[in-house]
Each structure stands twice: as C-alpha cells, then as structure tokens.
C-alpha positions in Angstrom: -15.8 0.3 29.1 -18.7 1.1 31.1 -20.3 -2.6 30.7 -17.1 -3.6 32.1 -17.1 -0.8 35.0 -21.0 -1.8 35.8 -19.6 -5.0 36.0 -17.1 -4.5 38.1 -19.1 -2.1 40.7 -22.1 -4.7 41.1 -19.5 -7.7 42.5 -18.1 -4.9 44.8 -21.3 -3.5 46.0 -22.2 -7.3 46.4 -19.6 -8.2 48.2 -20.0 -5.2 50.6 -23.1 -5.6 51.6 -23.2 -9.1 52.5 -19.7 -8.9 55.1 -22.3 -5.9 56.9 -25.4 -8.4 58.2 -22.7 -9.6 60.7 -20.6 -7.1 63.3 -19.1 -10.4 64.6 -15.3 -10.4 62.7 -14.6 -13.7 64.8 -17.1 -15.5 63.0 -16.1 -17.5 60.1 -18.9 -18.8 57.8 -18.2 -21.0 54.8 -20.8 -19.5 53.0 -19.0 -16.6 53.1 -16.4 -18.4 50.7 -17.5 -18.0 46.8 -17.0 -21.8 45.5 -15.1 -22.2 42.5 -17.3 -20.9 39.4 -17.5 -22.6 35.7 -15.5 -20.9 32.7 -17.5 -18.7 31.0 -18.6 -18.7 27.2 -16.2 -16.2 26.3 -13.0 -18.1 27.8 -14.4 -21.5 25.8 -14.5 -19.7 22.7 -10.6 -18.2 23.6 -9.0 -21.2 24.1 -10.8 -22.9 21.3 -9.8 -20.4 18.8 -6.5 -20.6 20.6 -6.6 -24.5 19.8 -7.0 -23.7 16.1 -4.5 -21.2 15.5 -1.7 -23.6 17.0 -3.2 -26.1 14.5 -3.4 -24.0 11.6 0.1 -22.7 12.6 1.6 -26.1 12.5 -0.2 -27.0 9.3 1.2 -23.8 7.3 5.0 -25.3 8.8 4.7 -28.5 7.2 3.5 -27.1 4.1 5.9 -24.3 3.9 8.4 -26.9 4.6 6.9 -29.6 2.1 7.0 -27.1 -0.6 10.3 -25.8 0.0 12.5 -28.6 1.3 10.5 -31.6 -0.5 8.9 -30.0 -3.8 11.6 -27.2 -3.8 14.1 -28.5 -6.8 10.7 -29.5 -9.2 9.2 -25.8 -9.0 12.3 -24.3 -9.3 12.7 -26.1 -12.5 9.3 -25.5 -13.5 9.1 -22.0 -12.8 13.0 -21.5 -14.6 11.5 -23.4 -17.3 8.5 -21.3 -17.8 10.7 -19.5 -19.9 13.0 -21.8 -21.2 13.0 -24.4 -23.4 16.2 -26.9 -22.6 16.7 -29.8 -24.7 18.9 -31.9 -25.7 21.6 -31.9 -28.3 22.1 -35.7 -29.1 26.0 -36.4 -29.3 26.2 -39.3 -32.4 27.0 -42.5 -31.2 30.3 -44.3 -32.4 30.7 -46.0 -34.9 31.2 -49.8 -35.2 33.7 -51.5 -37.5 35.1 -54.7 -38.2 38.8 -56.0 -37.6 39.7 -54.7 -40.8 37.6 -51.4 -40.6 34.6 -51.6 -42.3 31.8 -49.8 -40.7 29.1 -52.5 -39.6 26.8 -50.0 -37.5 26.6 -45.9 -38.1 24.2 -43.3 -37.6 21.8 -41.2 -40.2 19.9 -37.8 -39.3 16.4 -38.5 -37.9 13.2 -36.5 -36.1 11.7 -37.0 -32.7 8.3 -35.5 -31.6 8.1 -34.6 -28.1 5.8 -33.0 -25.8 6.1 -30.4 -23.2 4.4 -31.9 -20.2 3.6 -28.5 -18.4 2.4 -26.5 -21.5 -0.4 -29.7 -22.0 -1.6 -30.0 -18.5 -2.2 -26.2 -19.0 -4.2 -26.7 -22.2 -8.2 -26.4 -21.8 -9.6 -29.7 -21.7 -10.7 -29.6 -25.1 -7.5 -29.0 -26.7 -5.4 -31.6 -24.7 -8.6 -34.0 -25.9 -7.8 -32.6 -29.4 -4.0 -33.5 -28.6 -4.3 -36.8 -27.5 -6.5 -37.8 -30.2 -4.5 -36.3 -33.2 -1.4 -38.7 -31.4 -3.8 -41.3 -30.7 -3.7 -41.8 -27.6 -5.6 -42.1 -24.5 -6.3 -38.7 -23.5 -6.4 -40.2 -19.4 -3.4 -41.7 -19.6 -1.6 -39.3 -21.4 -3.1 -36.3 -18.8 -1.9 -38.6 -16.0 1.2 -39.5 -17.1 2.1 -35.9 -18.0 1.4 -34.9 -14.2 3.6 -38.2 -13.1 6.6 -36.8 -15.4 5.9 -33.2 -13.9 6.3 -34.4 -10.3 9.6 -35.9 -10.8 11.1 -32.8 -13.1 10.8 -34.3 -16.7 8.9 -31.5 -18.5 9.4 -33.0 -21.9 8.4 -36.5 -22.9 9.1 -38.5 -26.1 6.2 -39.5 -28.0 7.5 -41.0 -30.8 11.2 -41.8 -32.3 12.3 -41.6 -36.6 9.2 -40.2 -37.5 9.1 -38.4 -40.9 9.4 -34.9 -41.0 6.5 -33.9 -43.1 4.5 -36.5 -40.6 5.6 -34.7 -37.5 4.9 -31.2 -39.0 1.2 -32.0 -40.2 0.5 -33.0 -36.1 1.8 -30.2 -34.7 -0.5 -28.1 -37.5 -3.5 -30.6 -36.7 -3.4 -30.2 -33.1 -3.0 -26.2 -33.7 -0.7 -26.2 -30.8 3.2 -25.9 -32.0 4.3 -24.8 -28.2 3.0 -28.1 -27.0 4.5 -30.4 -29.3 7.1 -30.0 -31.3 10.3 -31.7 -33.7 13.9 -32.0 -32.6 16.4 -33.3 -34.8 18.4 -36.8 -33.3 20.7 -39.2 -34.8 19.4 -42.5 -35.6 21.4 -45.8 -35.1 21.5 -47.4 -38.5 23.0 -50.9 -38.6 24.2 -51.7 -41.9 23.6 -55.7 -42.0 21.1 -55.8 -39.2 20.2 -59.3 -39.5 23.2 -60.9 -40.0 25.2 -59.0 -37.1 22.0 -58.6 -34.6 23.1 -61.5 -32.3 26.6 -59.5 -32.0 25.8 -55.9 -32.3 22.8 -55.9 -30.2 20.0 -53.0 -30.2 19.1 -49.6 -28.7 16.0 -49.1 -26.7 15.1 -46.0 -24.5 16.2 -45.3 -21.4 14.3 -46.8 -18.3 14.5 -45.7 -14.9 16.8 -48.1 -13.3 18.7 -47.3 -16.3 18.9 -43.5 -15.1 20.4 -44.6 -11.9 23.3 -46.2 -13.4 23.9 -43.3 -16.1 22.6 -40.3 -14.3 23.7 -38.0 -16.9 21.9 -39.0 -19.9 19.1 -36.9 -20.3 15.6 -38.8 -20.6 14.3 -40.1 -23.6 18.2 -41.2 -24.3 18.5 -43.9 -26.7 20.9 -46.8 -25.0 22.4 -50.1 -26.0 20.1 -52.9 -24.4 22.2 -56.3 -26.1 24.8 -57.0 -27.6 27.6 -54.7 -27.3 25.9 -51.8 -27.9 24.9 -52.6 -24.6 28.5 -53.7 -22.8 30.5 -51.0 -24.5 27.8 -48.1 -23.8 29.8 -45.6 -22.0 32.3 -45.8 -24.8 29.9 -45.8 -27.7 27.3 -42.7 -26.3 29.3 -39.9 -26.2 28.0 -36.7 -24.1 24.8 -35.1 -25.3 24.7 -31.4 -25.5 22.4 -28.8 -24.2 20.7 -25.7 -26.0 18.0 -23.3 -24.2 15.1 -22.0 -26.7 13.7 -18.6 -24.9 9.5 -18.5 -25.4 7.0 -16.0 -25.1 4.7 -16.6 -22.7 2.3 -18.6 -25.3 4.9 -20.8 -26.7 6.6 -18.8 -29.3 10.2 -18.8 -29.6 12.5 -15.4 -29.2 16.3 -16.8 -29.2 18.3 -20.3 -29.4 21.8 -21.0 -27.9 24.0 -24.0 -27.2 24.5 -24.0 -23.4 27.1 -27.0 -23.5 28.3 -29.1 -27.1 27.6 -32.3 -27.5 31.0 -34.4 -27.8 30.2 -37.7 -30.0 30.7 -41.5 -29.0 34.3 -43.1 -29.9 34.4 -45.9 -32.3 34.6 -49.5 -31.6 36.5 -51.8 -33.8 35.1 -55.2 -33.0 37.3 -58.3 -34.0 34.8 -59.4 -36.2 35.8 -60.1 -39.7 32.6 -58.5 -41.7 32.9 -60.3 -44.9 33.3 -63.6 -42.8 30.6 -63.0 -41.1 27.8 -62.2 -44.1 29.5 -65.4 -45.2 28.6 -67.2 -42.7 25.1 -65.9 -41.9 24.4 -67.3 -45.7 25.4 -70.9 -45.0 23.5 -70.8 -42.2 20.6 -69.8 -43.5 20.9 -71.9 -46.5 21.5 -75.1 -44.6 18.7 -75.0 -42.0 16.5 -74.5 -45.1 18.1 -77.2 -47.0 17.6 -79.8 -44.1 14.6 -78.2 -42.9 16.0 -77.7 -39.2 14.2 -75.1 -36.8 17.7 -72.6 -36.8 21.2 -72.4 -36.7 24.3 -71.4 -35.4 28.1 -70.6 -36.1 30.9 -70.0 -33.8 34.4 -69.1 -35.3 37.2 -68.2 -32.7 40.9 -68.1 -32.5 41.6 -70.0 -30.0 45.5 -68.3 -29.5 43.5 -65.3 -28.4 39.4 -65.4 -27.6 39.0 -63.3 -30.6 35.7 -64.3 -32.1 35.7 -63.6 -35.7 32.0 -65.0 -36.5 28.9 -65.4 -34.5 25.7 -66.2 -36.2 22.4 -67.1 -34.9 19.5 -67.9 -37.3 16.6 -67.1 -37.8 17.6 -63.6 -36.9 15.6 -60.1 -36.3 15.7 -57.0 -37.6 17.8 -54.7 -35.0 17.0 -51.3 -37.1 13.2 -52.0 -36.3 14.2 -51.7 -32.3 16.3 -48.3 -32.8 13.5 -46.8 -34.2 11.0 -47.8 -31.4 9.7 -51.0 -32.3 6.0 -51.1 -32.3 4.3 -53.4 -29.5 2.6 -55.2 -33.1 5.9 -56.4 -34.1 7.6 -57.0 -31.4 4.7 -59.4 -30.0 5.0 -61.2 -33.4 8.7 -61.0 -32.5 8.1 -62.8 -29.0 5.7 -65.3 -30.7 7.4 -66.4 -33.4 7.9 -70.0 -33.2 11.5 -70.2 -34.4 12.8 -67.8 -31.3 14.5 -65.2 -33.5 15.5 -62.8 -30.6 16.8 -66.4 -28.9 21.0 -66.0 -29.7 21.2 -69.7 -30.0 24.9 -68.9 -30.5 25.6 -68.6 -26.6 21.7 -68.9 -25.2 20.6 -71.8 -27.0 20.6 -75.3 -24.8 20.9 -78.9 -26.8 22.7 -82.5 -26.3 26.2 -81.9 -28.0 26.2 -85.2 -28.9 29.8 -87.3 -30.6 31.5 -84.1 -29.7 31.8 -84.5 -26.7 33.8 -87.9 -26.9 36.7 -85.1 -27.3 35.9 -84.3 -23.1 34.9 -88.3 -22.6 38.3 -89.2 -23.8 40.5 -86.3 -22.1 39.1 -87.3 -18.9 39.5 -91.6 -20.0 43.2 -90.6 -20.2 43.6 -88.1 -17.3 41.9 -90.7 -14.9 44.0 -93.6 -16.3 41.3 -95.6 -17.1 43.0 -96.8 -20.6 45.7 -96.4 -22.3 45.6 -94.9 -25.9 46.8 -98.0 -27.7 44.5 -100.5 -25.7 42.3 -102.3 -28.1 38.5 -103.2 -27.2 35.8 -104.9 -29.3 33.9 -101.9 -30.8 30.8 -103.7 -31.4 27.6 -103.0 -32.7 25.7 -102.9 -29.1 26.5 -103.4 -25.7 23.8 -104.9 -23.1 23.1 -102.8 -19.4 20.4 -105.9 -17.9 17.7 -106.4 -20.1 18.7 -102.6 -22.0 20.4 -103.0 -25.2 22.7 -99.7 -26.3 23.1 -99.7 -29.8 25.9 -97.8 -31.6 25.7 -95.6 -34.6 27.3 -98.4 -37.2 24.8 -101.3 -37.1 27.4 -103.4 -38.4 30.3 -102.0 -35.5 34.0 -101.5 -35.6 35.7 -103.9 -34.6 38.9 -103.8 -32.3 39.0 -100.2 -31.0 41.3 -98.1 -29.4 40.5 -94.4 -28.6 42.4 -92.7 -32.0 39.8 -95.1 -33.6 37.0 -94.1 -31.6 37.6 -90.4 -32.2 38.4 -91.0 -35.5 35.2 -93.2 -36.2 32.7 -92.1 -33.0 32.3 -95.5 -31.6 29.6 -95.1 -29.3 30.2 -98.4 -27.5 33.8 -97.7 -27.1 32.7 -94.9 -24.8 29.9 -96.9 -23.2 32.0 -99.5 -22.1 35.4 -97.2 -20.7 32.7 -94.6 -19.4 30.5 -97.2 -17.4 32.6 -100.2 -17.1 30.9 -102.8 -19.4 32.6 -105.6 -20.8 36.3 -105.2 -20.7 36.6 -102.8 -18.7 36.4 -103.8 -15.2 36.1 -99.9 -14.2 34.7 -97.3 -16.0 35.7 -93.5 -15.5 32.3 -93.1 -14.4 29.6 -89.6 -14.1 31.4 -88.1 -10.9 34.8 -88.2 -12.9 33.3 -87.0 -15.9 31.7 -84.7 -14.8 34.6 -82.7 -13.1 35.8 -82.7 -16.8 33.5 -81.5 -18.2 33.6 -78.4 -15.8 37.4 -78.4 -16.1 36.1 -77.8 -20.1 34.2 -74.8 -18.9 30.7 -76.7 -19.3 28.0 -76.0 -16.9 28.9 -72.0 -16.2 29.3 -69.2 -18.8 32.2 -68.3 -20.9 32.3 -65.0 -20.4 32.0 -63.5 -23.1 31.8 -60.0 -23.5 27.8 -59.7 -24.4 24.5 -60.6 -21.7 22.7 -63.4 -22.4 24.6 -66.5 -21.7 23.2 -69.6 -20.1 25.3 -72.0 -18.6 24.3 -75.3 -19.2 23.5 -78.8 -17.4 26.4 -80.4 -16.1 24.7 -83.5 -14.6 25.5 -85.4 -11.5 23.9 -88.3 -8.9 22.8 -85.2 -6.9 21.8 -82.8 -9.3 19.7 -85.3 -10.6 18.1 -86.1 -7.1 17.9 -82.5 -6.2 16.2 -81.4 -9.9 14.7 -84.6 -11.4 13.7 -86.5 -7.7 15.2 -89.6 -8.8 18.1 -91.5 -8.1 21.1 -92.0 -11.0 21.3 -95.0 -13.0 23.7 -96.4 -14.9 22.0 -96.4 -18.1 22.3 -92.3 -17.4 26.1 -93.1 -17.3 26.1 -94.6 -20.7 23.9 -91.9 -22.4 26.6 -89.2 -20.7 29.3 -90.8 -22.4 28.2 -89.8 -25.6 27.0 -86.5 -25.0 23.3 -87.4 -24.6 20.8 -87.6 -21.7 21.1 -84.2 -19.7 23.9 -82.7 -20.7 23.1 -79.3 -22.2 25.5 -77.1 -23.4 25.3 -74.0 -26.2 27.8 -73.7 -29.5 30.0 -71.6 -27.8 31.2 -74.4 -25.2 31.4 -77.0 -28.1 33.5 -74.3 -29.4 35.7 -73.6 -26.3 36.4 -76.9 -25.6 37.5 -77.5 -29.1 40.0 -75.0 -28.5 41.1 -76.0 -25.4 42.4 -79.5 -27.3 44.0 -76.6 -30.8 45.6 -74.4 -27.8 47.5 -77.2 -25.6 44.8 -77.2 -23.0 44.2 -73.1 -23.1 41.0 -71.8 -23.1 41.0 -68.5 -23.4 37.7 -66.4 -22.8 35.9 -65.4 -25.9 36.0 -61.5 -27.2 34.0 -59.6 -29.6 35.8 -56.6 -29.1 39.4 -56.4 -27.1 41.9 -58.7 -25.5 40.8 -61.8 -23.3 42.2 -62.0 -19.8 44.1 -65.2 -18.5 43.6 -68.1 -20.0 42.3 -70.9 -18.4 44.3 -74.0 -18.2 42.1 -77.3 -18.2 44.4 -79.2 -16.3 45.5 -82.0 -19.0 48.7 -83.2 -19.6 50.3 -83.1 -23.0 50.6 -86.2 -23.7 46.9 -86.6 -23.6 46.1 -83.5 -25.6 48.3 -84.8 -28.1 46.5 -88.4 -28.3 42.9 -86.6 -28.7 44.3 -84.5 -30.9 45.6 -86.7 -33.0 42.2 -88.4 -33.2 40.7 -85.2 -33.8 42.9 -85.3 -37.0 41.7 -88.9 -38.1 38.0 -88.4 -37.7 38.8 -85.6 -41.1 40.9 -88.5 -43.1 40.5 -91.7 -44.7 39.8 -94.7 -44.1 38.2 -94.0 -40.6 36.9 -90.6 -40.4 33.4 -89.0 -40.1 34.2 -85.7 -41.4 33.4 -86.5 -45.0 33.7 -83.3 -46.7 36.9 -83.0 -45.6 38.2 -85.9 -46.9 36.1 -86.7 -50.0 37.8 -84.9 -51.5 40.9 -84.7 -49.2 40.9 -81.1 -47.7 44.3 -78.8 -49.0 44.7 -77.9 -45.2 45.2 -80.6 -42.7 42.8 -80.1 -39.7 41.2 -82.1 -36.8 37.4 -81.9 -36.4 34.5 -84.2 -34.7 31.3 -84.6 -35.9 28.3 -85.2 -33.7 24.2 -86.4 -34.0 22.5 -85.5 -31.1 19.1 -87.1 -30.6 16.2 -84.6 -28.8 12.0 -84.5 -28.2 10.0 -87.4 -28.4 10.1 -90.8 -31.4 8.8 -90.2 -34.6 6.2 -92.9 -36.0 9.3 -94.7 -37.3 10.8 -94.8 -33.7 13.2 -92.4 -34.1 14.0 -89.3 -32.5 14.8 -86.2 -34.2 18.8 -84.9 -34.1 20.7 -81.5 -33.8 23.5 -81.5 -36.5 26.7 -80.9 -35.3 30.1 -80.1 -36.5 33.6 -78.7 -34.8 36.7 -78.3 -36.6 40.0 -76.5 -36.4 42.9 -75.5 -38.8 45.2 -75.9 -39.5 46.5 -78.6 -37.7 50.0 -78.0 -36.5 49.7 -74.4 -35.6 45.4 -74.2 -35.3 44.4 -70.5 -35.7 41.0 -71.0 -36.4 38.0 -73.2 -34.8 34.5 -73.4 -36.1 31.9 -74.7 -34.5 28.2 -75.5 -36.3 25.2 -76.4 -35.4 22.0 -77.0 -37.3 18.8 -77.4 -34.9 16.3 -80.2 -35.9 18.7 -80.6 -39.1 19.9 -84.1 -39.3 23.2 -85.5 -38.8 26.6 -83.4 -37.9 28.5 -84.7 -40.7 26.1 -84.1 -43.6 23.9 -80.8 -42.4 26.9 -79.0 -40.3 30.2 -80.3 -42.1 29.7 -78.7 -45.4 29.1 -75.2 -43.9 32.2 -75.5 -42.1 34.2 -76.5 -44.9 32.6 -73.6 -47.0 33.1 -71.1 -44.1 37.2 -72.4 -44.1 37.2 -72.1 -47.5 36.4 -68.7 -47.5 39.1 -67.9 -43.9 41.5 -69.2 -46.3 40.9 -68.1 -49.5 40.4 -71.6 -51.3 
C-alpha cells in the first residue's frame, strides 16, 4: 500500500506544481493536456492471462462435453464392466429337417476362447507380448485392434471358434493370465451331410458389422447364416441368446455367476427336401462327372404343381462344417482356387448354352406366333446353307420330312433353323426379337426367385444387347445358333428346369421353394393347344422309333414321361475340330398328371442323352420306388 500511496502523491504533487508557474486562469496551453499514454507491462500481462483463461475455459467445455455427451455410453460400460463380466449365453440354433423329418443340420456342444479387450491393454507390455505370442499373433495388431474394439464398447473379442477344451485350457495356463483370456461354452452348427446339402443349407460365418446393423441384438462374435438358408431363414433359425454377469475381483478372479436373461433357442425348419433323394442324387452326380470326366454337375428336381424343390445338387461340393467352425484363411484360399469352383452352386449360379432343350421354348413360341402349324411337314435335312455358311444338323444322314412332334421327338436342328430364320420353306421365320420375348415369357434372362442368394440371371440375347455388349451388329447366322439353344444364350439348370415345368403345369411356373409355399404362379402366356402339341413331343423324344431319350425307352420306361435331351457345344475346337459339350437332360413324370421334373446337367461331360439321361432315370427310379 504505500508504493501505491507514493505513487499516487508524486502525480498529485506533479500536477500541482506545474498549474502554479502561471496566475493567468484564461490561458489555455496544450501542453498543459497529458497525451494519451501506452498500456503498461502489468495491464499486457492482465489481458494476456485473461486471453488464456477464456481459452483454457473453452477447451475444458469441449472436453467435458466430448467425454460426457460423445464418449459417455463407452466409459460407462467400461467402468460397469470393471466389475463385471457379461457374456453371452448362446441360444441353440434350430434344427433342419427334411420333408419327411429327418434332421439334415443340428448342433453339438463346443468351446470358444475369447479375450477381454480392457484387461489386455492393461497388461504390462511384456505379458500382452507373452499373450499375443502364445495365440500367435501379431502383438501390434492385436494391441491396436483391442483399443479399436474398446472405443466402440466391445470389451470381449473372439479369438478363435470349436477349439478343444484341453487346447484352450493349456493357453490360458501358458500365457499365466486366466482373467485375460478365457473358455465359454457355445453350440456348434453340425451339418450332418455337409457336402451333399452345402449348395441348399448354406454355412455360418461371424457376424460383420453391416451385419450388426441389420440384427442389432445379436451380441458380437454371433455366429449367423451367410448362404443358403441358413442365411434367408436367419431370424427363425437363431433364436435369442441369453446373458449371464460373472462378478471379478479386481485382478480377474471370479466371486459369483448369474443368468441375467435365458437364452430361448431357434425354431426348427422343415425344408421340402426329401433327404434320402437328395444323398441319392449327390451320388449320381458325382459318379457321372467322373465317369465322363466332365468339370461338375448339377441336379434340379421340383414339383412343378407347387415350387417345391425336392433335390438340388451342385458338384464338386465343399465342406460347410469346415466354415461353422471358422474356416482357416489356408483352406479357404485353396477353396477360392480350386479349379473346379466348388463354392460355385452351379445348380442356380452356374451359366452354359442349354442346348436341344431349348427347342421346348423355340417351338412354344413357333406355335404362339403362328409361324407353322404342328402337322406341317418340312425336309429335315442333314444341313441347311446361310451364303457361303453351311449349318449342319446333329444326324449326318437327316430326318427326312419333319413336322415339329418329330423335331421334338428327334431334335432336328435344321427344322429349327429353317422356322427360326426363315430358310428354305419357310418364307418367314419367327425370328430373335420373337424369340426372345419367349424366352423371357419362360422366365429366362432374370432370376427365379428362389428362396436362397446367389442366383444369376442369364443372357437373353437380342440385336441391341448384342450392339450394346458385344459392339457388333446381329447376324443371321446368330439367329440360327439361337434356335437351338447355342450362341449366347446362357441360362443355369434351374431355368431348364422351370421351363420344363411350365410345359408339365399347363403353362404355370411356379417359383421354386426349399422351404414353404410359392406365391402366384406365373402364367407364360401359351395357349393349350400349343402346350399340348410340345407336350406331346416331349413324350415322343422318351419313345420309339424317334426319340433321343434312350434310357427311357431301351428298355421302355414303366412310367410314361416326356423329356428332351440336349448337347450344348462350349470353349474353343479341339485338334479334331470339335468343341467340347455340356450334357443335358430334362424329364418329367408321369405324363398325364406330371408331379415331378428333373433336370441334369453334366459340365464338359459329353452328350445329354448318354452322360445326363441315365442319372435321371436312376434318380426317377428311386422318386418312385422302381
């Protein structure tokens, strides 16, 4: 105080004495003014510590708010789970069955090991070092990764599903550090026949993060369908997992258990799958594209009153068990690899030139257009000529005078060339715009809808989808290979399959089902009359003296059906100058009141009425008990 007071007396003494050296009050002198003075030290250090406090002020807000409002829910967890231990109680997942009730997929008692993400970052460097190499695995990624999971509230990670319990009790005892990683019991999907029903039943796979969004209450780690219909019928198959809460000491050890919530187990699916069909089926498969030395195969069977599909086999096939059990990245590379596609379902995925069978579409739409008549006779020859192109049929030797029940019956290829392009006789052919809207009115080029992912849809090919795609303009030689199912037409067994049924059903396609009831069907628009006539071919191509479905009728088959064979030519000319052929084969029985088609396909195998006939036959034998 008395600095200040000195202060204080020396500007009014100051002041004072300089108004006395003039008497004169009238006399105004600017010097007499004091001019504006500088801020002093002391008010420059004021406002800047002012400054700073404001700042730091503002800075302890945000954070406050950051940590609350932003970070709040994760710390709360953390901190409530400091003393906790919540994890899940796995519900089982429902069984699957067959039509008749025998269980195809179930579940058997397995071990997880898992890893408390807090409790490791906490760990001394050397121990989570000692962790990460008794796991083996990167001790950065698995620090960083255990930080990532903190940050977005998953405290406990899986490390490693359907391990042995004597294998997940010596890590925990060679890490020396049981409160970091530690054994819970959880059910194991266990498919019974999991290569023959892999392409159906699909596979389980953890739970990703776009997977979390769409099923918010499955805990992570959850196992989920990711094919098949363990996939589409996921909700119905999990079940809800329970929760239990494991109270620890502060270094890890336990004190008490309970069950916060019970788990309530998955419902069971009964598929409409007929199991003993299906292992059936899987073995002919198998057994022909060995036996012809094709690249795979496929089987379709479906009633075609309903969508029910009773078989689906694609072969080679994988092991689903291996993916439930958390595949490793060894096999499934080898899986991704493997020249014969065994995760391709070539059942309702796989692409190829359907060949002779689909005269049955060329000939709907040859009567639905009125192009011919079904009586109307046309030389069947051995070749027809486009310019200086010669188109050769099947039979070197030709057919003679052909109608379309003939052409069915013996798959005249220049039959077809001549109504499809107008050759010949036939002063106007149906030709690829008109064809090609029957073909889609046969469901080709879009997918079935079948009740698994995975479908493709096909190439329905027209003038401008061949600009657009291929850059070049149509031809008519194009028009000629379209007739017969060649050029690029691509569709998968399941269409082959479809459209057979549309011609068994009066023109109904329903949609195919694995499990349930199909919706509508879909009407394709024929009249009866002309389902009747390609029917009726369908029936001769499986009976002497025309027909190409020779194990039916050598010797004659005890159940009259219709069928259609079909040689589908693919890839590049052999040194002989041919091309290699898909097998094909579609039948349905019986023939007055069809309940049953089967379609079959053997890739790379040959022809359709040697490679795929027999397996059909067999298969039919089997459906009805011959």
């Amino acid at each position: 105080m008395s600095i200040f007071n000195d202060l204080l007396y020396e500007n009014f003494s100051s002041t004072t004495k300089s108004r006395g050296k003039n008497n004169d009050s009238s006399f105004i002198s600017l010097d007499n003014f004091e001019k504006p003075s500088r801020p002093s030290n002391e008010t420059i250090v004021i406002m800047f510590l002012t400054l700073v406090f404001i700042f730091s002020f503002f800075l302890i807000v945000s954070r406050i708010i950051y940590l609350q409002v932003v970070k709040g829910k994760s710390y709360r967890l953390m901190a409530q789970s400091n003393l906790y231990r919540e994890t899940p109680i796995y519900a089982n997942r429902g069984v699957i069955k067959d039509e008749k009730g025998k269980i195809i997929v179930r579940n058997r008692p397995g071990y997880q090991i898992k890893i408390d993400n807090r409790a490791f970052i906490s760990l001394p460097k050397l121990d989570r070092d000692n962790v990460a190499k008794v796991l083996q695995l990167n001790k950065s990624e698995m620090f960083s990764q255990a930080k990532e999971n903190i940050e977005n509230g998953i405290f406990y990670s899986v490390l490693e599903v359907d391990v042995k319990i004597d294998k997940a009790i010596n890590l925990i005892a060679e890490s020396n550090t049981s409160n970091v990683i530690f054994v819970e019991s959880v059910p194991i999907r266990n498919n019974l026949y999991p290569l023959q029903t892999a392409p159906i039943t699909g596979y389980l796979g953890r739970i990703d993060k776009d997977e979390s969004i769409m099923y918010p209450d499955f805990f992570n780690g959850e196992q989920i369908g990711k094919l098949g219909i363990e996939k589409t019928y996921e909700k119905i198959l999990h079940g809800e997992s329970g929760l239990k809460r494991v109270e620890l000491t502060a270094n890890g050890k336990m004190l008490d258990k309970k069950v916060v919530t019970k788990a309530i187990d998955g419902k069971e699916l009964v598929t409409n799958i007929n199991l003993d069909l299906q292992l059936k089926a899987y073995d002919l498969i198998k057994k022909a594209v060995e036996d012809n030395n094709g690249l795979g195969g496929a089987l379709i069977a479906i009633n075609p009153k309903n969508g029910h599909i009773l078989s689906l086999v694609s072969y080679p096939s994988f092991n689903v068990n291996k993916f439930s059990s958390q595949i490793s990245e060894k096999d499934f590379q080898k899986l991704l690899n493997d020249v014969a596609k065994p995760l391709n379902n070539r059942a309702i995925a796989g692409l190829y030139p359907p060949g002779s069978t689909f005269k049955i579409v060329s000939a709907t739409a040859l009567l639905e257009e009125n192009i011919i008549s079904p009586e109307k006779e046309i030389d069947g020859g051995a070749s027809v000529s486009l310019g200086q192109t010669v188109f050769k049929d099947w039979n070197p030797a030709g057919h003679g005078p052909t109608n379309i029940y003939k052409a069915l019956a013996s798959s005249v290829d220049t039959y077809f060339y001549k109504t499809v392009g107008g050759l010949g006789e036939v002063e106007k052919g149906l030709g690829p715009t008109k064809l090609a809207k029957w073909a889609t009115n046969f469901g080709l080029g879009k997918v079935t809808g079948i009740d698994i992912i995975g479908e493709t849809k096909g190439v329905v090919p027209t003038e401008s989808w061949k600009k657009n795609v291929i850059g070049e303009d149509w031809y008519d030689g194009n028009t000629l290979h379209y007739a017969i199912g060649q050029g690029y037409l691509l569709v998968t067994p399941l269409q082959v399959a479809l459209y057979t049924s549309a011609i068994a059903n009066n023109g109904l396609i329903y949609p195919p089902r694995i499990v349930g009831e199909s919706d509508i069907p879909k009407d394709i628009g024929a009249k009866p009359s002309t389902i009747n006539v390609v029917k009726k071919g369908l029936k001769m191509a499986c009976e002497a003296p025309l027909g190409t479905g020779y194990p039916f009728i050598y010797p004659k088959y005890p159940v009259t059906v219709g069928c259609k064979t079909g040689t589908s030519e693919f890839g590049e000319k052999n040194k002989q100058g041919k091309y290699q052929t898909h097998g094909w084969f579609t039948v349905f029985a019986p023939y007055d009141d069809p309940e049953i088609v089967v379609t079959v396909l053997i890739e790379a195998g040959g022809e359709g009425g040697s490679a795929s006939a027999p397996v059909a036959k067999a298969y039919l034998d089997s459906y009805f008990g011959f």
